[in-house]
PDB file of N, CA, C and O in Angstrom:
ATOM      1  N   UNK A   1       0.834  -1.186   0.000  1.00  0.00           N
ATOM      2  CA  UNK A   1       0.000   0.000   0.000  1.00  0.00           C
ATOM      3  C   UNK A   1       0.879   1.249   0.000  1.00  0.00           C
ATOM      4  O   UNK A   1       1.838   1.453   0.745  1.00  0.00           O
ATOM      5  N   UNK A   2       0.343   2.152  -1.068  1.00  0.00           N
ATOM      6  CA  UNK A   2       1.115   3.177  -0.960  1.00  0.00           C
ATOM      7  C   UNK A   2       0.892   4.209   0.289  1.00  0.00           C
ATOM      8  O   UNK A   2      -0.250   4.368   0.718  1.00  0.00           O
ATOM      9  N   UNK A   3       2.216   5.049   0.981  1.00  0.00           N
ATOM     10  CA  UNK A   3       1.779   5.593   2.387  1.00  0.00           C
ATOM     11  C   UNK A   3       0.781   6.758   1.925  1.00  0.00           C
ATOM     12  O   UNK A   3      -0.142   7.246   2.577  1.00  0.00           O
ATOM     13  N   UNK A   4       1.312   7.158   0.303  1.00  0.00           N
ATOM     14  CA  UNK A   4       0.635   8.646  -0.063  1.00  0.00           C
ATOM     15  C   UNK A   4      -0.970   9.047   0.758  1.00  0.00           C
ATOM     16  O   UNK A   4      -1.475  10.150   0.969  1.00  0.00           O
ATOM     17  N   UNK A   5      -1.448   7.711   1.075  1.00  0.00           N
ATOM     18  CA  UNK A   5      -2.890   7.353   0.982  1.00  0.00           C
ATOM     19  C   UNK A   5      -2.978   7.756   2.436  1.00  0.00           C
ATOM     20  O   UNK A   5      -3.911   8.428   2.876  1.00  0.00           O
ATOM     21  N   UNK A   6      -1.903   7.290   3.207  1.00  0.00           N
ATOM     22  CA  UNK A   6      -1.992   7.593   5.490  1.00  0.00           C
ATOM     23  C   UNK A   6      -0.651   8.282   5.583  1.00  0.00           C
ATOM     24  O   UNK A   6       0.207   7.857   6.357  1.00  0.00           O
ATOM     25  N   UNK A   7      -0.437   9.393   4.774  1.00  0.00           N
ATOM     26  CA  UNK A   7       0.656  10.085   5.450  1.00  0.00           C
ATOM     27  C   UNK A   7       0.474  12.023   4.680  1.00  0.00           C
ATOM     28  O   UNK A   7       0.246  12.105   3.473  1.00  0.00           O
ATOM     29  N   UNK A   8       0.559  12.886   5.228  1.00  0.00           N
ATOM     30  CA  UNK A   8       0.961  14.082   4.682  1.00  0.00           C
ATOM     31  C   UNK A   8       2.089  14.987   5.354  1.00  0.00           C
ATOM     32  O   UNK A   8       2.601  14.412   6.315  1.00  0.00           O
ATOM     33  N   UNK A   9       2.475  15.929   5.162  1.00  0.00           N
ATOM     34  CA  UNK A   9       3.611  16.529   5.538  1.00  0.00           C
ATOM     35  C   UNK A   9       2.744  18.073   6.124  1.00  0.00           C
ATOM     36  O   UNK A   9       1.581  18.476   6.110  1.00  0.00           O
ATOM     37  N   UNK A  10       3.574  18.397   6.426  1.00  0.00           N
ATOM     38  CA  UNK A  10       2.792  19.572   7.481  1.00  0.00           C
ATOM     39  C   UNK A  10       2.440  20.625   6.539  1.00  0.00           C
ATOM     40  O   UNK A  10       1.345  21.153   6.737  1.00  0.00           O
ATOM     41  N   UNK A  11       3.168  21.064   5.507  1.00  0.00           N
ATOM     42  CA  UNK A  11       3.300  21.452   4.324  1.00  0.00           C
ATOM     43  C   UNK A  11       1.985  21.381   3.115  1.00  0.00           C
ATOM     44  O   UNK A  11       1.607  22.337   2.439  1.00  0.00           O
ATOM     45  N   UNK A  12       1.477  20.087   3.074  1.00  0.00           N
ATOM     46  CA  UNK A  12       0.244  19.603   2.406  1.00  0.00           C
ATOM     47  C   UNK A  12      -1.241  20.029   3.430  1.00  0.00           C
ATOM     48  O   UNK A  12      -2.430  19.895   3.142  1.00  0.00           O
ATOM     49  N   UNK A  13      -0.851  20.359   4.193  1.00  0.00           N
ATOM     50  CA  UNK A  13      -2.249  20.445   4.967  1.00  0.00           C
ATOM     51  C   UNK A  13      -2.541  22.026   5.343  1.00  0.00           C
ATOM     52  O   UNK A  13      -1.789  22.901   5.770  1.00  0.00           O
ATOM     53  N   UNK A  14      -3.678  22.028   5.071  1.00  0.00           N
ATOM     54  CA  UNK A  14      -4.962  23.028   6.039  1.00  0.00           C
ATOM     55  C   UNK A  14      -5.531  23.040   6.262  1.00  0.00           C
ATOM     56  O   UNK A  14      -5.986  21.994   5.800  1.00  0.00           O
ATOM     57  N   UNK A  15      -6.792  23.770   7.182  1.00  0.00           N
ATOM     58  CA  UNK A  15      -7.668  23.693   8.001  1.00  0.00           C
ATOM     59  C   UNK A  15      -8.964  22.836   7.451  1.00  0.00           C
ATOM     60  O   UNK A  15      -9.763  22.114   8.047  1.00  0.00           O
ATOM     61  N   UNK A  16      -8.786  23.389   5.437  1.00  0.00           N
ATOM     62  CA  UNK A  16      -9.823  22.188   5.530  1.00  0.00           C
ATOM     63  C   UNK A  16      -9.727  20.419   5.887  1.00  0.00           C
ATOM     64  O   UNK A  16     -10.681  19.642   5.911  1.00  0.00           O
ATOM     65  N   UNK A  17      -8.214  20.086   6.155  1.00  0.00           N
ATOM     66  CA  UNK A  17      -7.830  19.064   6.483  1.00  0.00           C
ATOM     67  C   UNK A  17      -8.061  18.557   7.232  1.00  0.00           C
ATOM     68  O   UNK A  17      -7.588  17.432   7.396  1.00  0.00           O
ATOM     69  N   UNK A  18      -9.170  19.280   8.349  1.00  0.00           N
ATOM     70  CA  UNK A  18      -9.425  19.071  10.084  1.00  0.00           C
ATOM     71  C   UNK A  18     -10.227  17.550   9.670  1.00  0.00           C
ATOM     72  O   UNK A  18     -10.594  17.167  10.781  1.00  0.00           O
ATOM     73  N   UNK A  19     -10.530  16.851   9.005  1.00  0.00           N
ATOM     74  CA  UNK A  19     -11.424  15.668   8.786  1.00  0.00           C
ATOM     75  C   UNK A  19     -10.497  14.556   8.688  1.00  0.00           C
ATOM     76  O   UNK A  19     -10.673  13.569   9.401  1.00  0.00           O
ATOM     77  N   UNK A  20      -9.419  14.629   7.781  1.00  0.00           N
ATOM     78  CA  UNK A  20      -8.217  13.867   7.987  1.00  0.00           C
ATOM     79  C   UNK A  20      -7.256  13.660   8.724  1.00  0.00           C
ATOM     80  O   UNK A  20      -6.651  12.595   8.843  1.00  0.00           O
ATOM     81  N   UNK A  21      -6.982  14.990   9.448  1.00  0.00           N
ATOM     82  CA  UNK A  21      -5.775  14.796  10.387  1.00  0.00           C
ATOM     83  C   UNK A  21      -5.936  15.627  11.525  1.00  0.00           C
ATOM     84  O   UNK A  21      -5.048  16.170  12.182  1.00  0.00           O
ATOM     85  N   UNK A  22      -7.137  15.667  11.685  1.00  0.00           N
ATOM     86  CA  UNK A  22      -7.351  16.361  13.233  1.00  0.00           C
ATOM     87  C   UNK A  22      -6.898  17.741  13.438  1.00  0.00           C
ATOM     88  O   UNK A  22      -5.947  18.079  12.732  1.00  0.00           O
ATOM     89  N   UNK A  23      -7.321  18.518  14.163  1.00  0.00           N
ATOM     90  CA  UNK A  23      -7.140  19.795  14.522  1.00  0.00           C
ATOM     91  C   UNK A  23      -6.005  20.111  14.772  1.00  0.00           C
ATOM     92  O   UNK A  23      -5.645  21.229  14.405  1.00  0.00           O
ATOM     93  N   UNK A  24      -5.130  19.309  15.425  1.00  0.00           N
ATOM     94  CA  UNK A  24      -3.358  20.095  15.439  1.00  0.00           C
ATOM     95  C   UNK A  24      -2.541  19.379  14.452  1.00  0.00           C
ATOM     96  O   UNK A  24      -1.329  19.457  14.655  1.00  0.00           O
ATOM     97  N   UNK A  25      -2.882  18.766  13.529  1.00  0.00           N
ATOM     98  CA  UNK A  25      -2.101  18.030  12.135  1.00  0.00           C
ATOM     99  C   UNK A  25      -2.791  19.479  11.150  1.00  0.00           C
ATOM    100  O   UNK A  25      -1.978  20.281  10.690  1.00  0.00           O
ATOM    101  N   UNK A  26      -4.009  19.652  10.952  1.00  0.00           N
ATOM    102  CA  UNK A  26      -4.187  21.044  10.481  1.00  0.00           C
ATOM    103  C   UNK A  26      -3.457  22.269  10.590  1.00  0.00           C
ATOM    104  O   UNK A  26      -2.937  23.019   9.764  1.00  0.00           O
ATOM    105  N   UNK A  27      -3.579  22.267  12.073  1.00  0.00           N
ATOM    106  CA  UNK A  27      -3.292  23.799  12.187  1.00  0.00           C
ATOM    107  C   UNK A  27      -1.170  23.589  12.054  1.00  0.00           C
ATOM    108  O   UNK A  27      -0.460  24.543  11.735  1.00  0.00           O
ATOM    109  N   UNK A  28      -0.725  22.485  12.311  1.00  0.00           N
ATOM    110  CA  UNK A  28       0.590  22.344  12.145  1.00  0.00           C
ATOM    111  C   UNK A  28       0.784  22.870  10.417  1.00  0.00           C
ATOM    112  O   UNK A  28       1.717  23.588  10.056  1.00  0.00           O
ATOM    113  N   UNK A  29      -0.168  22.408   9.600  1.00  0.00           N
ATOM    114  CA  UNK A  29      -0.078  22.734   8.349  1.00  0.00           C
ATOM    115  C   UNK A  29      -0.174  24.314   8.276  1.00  0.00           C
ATOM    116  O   UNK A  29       0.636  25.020   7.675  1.00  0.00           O
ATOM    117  N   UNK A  30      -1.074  24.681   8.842  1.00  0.00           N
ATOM    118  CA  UNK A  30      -1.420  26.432   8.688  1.00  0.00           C
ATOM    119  C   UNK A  30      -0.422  26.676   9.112  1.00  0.00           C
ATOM    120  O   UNK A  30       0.194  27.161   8.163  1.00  0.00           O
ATOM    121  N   UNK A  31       0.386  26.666  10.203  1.00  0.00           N
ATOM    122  CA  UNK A  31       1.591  28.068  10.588  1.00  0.00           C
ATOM    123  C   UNK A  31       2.741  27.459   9.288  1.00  0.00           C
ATOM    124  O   UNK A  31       3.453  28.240   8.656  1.00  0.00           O
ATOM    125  N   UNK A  32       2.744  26.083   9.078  1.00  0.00           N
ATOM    126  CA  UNK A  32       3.797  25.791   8.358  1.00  0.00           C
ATOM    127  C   UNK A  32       3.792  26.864   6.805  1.00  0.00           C
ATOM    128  O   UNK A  32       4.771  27.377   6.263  1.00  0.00           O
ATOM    129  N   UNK A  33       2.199  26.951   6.357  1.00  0.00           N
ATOM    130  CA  UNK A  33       2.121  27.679   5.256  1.00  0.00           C
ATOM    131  C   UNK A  33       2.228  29.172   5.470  1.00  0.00           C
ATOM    132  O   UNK A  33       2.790  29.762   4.547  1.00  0.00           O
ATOM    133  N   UNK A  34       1.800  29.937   6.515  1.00  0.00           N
ATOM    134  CA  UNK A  34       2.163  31.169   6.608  1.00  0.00           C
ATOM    135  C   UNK A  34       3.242  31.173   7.424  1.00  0.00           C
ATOM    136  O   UNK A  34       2.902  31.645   8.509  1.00  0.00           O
ATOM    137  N   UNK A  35       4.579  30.816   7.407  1.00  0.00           N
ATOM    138  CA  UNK A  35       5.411  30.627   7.286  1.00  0.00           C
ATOM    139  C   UNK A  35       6.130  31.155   8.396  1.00  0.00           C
ATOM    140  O   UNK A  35       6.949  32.065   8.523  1.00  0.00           O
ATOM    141  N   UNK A  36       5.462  30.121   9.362  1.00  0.00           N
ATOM    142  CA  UNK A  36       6.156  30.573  11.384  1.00  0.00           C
ATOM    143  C   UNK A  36       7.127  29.105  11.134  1.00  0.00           C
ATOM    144  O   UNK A  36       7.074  28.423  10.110  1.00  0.00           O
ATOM    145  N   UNK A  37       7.716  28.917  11.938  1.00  0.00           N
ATOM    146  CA  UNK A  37       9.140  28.213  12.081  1.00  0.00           C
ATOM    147  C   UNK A  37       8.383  26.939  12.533  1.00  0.00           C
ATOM    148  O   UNK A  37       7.722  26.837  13.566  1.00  0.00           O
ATOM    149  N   UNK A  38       8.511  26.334  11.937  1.00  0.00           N
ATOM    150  CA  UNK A  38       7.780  24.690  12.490  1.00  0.00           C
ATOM    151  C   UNK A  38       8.813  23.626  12.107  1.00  0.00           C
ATOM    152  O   UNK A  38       9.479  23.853  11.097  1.00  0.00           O
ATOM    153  N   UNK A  39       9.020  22.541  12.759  1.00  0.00           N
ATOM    154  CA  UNK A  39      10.282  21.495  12.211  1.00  0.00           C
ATOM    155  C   UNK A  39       9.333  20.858  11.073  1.00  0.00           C
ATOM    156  O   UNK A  39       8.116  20.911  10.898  1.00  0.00           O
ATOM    157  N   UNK A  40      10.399  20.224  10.361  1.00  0.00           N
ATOM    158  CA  UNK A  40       9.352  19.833   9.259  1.00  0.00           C
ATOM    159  C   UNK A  40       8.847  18.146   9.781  1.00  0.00           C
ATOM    160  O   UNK A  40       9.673  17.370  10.262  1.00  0.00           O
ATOM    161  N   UNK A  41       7.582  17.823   9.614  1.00  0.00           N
ATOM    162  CA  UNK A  41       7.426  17.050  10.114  1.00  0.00           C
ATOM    163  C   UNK A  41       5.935  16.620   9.342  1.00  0.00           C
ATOM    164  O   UNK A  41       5.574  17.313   8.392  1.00  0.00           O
ATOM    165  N   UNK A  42       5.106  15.477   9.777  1.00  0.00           N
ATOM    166  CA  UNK A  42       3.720  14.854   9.185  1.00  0.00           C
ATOM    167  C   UNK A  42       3.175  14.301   9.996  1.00  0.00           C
ATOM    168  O   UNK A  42       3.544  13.836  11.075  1.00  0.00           O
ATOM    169  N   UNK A  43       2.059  14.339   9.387  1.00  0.00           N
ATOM    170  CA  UNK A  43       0.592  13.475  10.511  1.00  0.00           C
ATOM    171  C   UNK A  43       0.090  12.137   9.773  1.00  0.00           C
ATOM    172  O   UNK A  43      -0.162  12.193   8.570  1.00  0.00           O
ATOM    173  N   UNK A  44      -0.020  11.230  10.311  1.00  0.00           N
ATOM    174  CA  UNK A  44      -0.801  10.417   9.896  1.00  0.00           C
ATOM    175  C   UNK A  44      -2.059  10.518   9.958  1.00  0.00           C
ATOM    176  O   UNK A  44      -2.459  11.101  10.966  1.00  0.00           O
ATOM    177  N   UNK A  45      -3.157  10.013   8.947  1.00  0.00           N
ATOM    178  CA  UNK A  45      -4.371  10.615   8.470  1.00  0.00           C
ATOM    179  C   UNK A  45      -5.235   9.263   9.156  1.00  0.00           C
ATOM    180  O   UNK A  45      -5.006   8.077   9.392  1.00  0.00           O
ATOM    181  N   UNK A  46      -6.143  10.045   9.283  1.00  0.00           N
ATOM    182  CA  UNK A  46      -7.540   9.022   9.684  1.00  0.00           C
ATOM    183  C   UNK A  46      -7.402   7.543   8.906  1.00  0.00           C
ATOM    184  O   UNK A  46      -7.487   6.410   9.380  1.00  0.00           O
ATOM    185  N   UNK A  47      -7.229   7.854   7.937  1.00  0.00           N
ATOM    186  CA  UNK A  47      -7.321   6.943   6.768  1.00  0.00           C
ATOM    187  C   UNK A  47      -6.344   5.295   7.404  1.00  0.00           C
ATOM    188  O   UNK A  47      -6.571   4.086   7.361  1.00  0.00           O
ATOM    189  N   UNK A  48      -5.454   6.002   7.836  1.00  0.00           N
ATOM    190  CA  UNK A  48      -4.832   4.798   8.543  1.00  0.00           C
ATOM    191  C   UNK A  48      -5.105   4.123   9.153  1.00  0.00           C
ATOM    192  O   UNK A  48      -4.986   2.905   9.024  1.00  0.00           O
ATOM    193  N   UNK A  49      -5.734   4.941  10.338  1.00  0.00           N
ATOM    194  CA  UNK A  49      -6.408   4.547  11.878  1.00  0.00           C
ATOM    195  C   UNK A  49      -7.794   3.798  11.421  1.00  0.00           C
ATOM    196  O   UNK A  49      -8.169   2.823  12.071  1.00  0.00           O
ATOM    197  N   UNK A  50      -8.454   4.203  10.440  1.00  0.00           N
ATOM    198  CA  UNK A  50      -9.572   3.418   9.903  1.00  0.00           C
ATOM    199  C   UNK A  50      -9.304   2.116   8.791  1.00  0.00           C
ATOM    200  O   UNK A  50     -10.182   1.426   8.274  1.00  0.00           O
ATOM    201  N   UNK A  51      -7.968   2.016   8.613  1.00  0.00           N
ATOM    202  CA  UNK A  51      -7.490   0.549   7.705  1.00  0.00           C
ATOM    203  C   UNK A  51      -7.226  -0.184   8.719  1.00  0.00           C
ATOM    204  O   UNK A  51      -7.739  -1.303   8.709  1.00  0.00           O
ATOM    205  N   UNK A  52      -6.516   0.129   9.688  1.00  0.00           N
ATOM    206  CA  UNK A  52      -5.873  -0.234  10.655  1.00  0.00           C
ATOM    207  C   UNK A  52      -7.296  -1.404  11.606  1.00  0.00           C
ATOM    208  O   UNK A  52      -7.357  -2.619  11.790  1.00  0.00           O
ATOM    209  N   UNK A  53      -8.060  -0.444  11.921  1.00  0.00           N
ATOM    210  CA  UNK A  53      -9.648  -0.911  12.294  1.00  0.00           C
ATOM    211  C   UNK A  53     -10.302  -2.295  10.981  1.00  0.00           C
ATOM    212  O   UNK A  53     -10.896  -3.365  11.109  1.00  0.00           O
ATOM    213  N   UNK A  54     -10.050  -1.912  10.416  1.00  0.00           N
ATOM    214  CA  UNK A  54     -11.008  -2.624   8.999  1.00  0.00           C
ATOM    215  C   UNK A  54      -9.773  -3.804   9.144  1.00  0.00           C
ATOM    216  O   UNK A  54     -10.338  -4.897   9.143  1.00  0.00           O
ATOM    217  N   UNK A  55      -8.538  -3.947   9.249  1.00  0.00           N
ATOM    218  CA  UNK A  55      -7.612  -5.201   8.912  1.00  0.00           C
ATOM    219  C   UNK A  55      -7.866  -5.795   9.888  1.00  0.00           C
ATOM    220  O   UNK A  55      -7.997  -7.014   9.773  1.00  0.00           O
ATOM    221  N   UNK A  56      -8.019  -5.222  11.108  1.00  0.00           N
ATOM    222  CA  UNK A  56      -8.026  -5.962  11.992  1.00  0.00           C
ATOM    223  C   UNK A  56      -9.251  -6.518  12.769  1.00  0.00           C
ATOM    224  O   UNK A  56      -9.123  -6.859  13.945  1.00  0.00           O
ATOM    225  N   UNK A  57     -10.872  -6.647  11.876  1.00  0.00           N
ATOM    226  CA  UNK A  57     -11.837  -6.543  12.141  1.00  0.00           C
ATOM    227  C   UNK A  57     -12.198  -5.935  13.561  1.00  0.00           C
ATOM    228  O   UNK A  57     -13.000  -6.461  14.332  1.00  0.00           O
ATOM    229  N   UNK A  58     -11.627  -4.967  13.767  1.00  0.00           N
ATOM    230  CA  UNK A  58     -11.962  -4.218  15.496  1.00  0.00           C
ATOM    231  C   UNK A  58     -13.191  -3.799  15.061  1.00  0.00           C
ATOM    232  O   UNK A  58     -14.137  -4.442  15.518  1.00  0.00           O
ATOM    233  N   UNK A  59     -13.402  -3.060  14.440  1.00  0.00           N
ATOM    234  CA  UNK A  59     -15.317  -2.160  14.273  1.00  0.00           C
ATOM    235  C   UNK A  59     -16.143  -2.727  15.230  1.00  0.00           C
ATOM    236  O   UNK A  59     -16.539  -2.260  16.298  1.00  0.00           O
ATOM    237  N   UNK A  60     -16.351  -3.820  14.691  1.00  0.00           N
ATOM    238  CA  UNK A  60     -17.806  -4.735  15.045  1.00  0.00           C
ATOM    239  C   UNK A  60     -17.802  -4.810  16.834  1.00  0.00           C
ATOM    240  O   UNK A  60     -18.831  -4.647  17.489  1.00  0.00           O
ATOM    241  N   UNK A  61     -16.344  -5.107  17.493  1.00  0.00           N
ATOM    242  CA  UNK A  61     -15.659  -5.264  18.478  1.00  0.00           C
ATOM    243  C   UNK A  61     -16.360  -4.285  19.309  1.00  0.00           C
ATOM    244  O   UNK A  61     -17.202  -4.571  20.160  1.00  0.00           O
ATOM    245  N   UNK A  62     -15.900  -2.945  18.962  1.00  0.00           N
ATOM    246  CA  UNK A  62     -15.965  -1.612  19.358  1.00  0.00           C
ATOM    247  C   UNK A  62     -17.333  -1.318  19.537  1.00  0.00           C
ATOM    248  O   UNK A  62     -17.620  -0.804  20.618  1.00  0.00           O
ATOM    249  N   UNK A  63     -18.113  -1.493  18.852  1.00  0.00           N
ATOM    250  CA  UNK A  63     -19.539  -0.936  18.623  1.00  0.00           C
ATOM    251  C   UNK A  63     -20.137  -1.714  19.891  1.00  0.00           C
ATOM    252  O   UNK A  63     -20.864  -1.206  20.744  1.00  0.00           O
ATOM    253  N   UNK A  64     -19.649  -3.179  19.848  1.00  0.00           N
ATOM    254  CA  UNK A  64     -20.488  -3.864  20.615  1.00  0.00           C
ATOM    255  C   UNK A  64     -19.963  -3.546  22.078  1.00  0.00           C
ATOM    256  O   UNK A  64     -20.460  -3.693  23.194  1.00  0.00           O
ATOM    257  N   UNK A  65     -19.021  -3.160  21.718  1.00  0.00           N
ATOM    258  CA  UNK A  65     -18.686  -2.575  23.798  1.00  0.00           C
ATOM    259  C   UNK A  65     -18.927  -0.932  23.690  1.00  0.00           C
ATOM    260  O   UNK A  65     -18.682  -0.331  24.735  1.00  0.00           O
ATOM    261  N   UNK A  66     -19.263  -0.326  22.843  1.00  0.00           N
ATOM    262  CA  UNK A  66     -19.820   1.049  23.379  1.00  0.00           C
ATOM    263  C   UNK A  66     -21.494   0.860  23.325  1.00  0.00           C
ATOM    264  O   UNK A  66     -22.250   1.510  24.048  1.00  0.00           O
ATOM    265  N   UNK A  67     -21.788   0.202  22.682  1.00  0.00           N
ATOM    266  CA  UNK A  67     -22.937  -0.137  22.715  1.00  0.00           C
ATOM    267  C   UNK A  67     -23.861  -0.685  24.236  1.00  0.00           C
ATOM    268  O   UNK A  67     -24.996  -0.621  24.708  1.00  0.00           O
ATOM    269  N   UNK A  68     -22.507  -1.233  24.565  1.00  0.00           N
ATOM    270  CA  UNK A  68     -23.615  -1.727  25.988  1.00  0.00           C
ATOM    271  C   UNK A  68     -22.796  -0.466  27.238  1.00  0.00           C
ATOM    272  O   UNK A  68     -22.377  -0.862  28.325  1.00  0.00           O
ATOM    273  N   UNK A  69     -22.729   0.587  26.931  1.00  0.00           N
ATOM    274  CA  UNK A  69     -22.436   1.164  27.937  1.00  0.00           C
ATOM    275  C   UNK A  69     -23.385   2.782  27.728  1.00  0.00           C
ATOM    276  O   UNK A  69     -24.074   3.007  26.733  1.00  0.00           O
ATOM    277  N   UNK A  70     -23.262   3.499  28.580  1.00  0.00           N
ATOM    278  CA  UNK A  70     -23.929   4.551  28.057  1.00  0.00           C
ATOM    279  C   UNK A  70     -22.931   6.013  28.335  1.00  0.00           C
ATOM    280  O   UNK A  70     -22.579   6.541  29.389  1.00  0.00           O
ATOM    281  N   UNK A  71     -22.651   6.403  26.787  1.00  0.00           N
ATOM    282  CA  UNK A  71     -21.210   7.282  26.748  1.00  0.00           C
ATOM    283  C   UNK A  71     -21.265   8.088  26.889  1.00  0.00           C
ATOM    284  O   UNK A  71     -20.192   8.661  26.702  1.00  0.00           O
ATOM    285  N   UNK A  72     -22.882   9.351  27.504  1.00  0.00           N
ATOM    286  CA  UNK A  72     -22.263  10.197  28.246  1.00  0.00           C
ATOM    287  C   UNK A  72     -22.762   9.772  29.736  1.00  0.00           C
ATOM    288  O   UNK A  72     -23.681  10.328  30.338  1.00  0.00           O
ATOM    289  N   UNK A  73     -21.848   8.493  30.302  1.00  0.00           N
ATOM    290  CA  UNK A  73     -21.691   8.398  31.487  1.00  0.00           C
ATOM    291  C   UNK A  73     -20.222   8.269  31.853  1.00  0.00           C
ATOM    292  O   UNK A  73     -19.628   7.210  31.653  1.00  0.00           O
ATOM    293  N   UNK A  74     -19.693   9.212  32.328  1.00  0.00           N
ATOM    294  CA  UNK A  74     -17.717   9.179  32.368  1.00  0.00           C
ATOM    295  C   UNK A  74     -17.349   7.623  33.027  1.00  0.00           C
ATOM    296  O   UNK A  74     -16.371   6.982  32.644  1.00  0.00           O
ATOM    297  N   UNK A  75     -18.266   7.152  34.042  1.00  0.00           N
ATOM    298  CA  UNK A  75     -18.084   6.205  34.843  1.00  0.00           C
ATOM    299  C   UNK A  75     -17.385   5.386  34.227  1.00  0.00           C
ATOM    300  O   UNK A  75     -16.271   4.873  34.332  1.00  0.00           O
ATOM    301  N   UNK A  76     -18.840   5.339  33.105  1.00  0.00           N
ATOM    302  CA  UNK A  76     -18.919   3.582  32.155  1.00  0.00           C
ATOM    303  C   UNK A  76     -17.653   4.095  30.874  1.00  0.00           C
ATOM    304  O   UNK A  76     -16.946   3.124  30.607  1.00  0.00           O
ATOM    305  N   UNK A  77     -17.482   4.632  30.534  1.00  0.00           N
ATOM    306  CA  UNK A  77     -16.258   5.159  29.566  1.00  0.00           C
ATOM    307  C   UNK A  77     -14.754   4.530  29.755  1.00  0.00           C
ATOM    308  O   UNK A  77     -14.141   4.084  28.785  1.00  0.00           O
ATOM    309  N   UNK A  78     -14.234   4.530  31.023  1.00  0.00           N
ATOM    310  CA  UNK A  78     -13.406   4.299  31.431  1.00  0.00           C
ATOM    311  C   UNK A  78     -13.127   2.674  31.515  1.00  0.00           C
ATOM    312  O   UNK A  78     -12.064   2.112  31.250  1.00  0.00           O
ATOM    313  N   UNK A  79     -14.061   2.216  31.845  1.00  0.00           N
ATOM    314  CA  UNK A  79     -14.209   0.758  31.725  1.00  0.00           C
ATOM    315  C   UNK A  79     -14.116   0.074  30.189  1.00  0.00           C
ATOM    316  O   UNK A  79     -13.301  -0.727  29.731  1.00  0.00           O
ATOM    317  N   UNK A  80     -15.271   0.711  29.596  1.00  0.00           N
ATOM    318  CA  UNK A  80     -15.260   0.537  27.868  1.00  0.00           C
ATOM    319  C   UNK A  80     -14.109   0.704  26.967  1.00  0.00           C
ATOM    320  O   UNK A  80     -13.838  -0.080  26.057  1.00  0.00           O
ATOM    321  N   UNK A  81     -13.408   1.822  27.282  1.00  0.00           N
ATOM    322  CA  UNK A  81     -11.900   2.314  26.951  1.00  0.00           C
ATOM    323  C   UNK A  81     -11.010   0.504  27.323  1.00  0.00           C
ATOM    324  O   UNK A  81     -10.495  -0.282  26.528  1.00  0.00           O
ATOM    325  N   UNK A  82     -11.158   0.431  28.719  1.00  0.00           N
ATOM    326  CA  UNK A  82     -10.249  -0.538  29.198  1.00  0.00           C
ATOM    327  C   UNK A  82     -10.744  -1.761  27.866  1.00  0.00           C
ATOM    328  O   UNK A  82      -9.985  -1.748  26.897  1.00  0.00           O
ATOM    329  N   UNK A  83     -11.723  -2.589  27.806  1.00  0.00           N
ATOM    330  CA  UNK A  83     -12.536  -3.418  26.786  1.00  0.00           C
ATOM    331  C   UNK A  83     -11.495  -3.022  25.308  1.00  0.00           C
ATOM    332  O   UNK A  83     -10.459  -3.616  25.009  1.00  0.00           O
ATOM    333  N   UNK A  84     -11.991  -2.109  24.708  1.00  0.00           N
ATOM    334  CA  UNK A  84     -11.379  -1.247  23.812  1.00  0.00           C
ATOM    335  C   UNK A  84     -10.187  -1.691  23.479  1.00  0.00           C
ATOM    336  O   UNK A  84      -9.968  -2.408  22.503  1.00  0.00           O
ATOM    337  N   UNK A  85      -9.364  -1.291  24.268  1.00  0.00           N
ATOM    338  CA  UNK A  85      -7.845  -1.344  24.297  1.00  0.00           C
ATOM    339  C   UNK A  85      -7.408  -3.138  24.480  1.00  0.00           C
ATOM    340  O   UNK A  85      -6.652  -3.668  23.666  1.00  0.00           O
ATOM    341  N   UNK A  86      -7.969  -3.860  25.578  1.00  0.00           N
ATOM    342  CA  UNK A  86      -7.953  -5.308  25.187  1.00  0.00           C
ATOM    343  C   UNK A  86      -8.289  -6.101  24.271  1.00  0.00           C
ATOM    344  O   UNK A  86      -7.808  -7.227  24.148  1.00  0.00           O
ATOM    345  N   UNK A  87      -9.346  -5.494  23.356  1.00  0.00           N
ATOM    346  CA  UNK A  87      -9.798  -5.793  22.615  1.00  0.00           C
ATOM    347  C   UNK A  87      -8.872  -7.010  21.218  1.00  0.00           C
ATOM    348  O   UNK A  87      -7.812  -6.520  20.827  1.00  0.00           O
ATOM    349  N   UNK A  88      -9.169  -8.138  20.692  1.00  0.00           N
ATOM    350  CA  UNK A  88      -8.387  -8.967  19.880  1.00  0.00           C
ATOM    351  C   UNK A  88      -9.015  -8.997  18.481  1.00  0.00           C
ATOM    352  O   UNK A  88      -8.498  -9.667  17.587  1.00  0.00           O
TER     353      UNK A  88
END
């Protein structure tokens, strides 16, 4: 797989980018383009984190443990997270 597809450079990105690479992979792109001193550097894109999910059939996993919890309860979050993260 080519990375072109889960990788950009700080350089390639702006704010409309906030969907792919999150709000500080964006805005790393904005100062990089108006041209404040940033190391040069890249974000990995959603796109990854969602192949990453799909190879490893997690989805189905995930749904079914947020599903039995109720997420705006911080309590149950913390527990679900734990599930989450064990998750195979």
């Amino acid at each position: 797989m080519p990375t072109a597809r889960y990788v950009k450079w700080f350089k390639e990105l702006s704010k409309e980018d906030i969907p792919i690479a999150g709000g500080k992979g964006a805005n790393l792109g904005e100062m990089t383009q108006a041209g404040i001193p940033v190391p040069p550097g890249f974000v990995i894109l959603s796109s990854a984190y969602y192949k990453f999910l799909e190879d490893n059939k997690l989805r189905p996993q995930i749904h079914r443990i947020l599903a039995a919890c109720d997420v705006l309860d911080p309590a149950q979050l913390e527990p679900a997270a734990e599930k989450i993260l064990a998750a195979e």
